[in-house]
N, C-alpha and C positions, 0 to 999 in steps of 0.2 A: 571520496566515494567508498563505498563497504565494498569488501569482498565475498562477503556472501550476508544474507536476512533471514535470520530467524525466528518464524513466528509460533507464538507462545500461546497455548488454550489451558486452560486449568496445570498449568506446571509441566506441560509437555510439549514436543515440539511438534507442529501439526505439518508445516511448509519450511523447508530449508532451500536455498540459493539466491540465484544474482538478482536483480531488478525484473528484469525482462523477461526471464525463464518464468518467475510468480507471477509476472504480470497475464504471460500465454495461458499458465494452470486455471484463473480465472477462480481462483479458490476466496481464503480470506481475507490474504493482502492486497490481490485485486482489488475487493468487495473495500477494503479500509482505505488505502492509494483512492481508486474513485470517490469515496463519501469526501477525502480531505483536499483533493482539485477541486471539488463540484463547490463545494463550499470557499473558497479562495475567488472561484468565478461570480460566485453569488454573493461576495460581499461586496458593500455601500460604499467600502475605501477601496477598492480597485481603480485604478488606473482605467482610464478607456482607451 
């Protein structure tokens, strides 16, 4: 597990910390974390 996440926009750092803390900001990593669950749920080879 990371000790902290840093997320990156045109070379700069836009969201810095832990999982949970970006998850509450509801900013980019949010926005990127939900598009890459949604799509894990929605694939053909998933387990049911």
């Amino acid at each position: 597990m990371a000790d902290a996440i840093a997320v990156l926009e045109n070379g700069r750092i836009i969201e810095y910390g832990i999982h949970d803390t970006l998850l509450k900001l509801d900013g980019t990593y949010a926005k990127l974390y939900r598009m890459q669950t949604e799509s894990y749920l929605e694939s053909p080879y998933r387990k049911a």
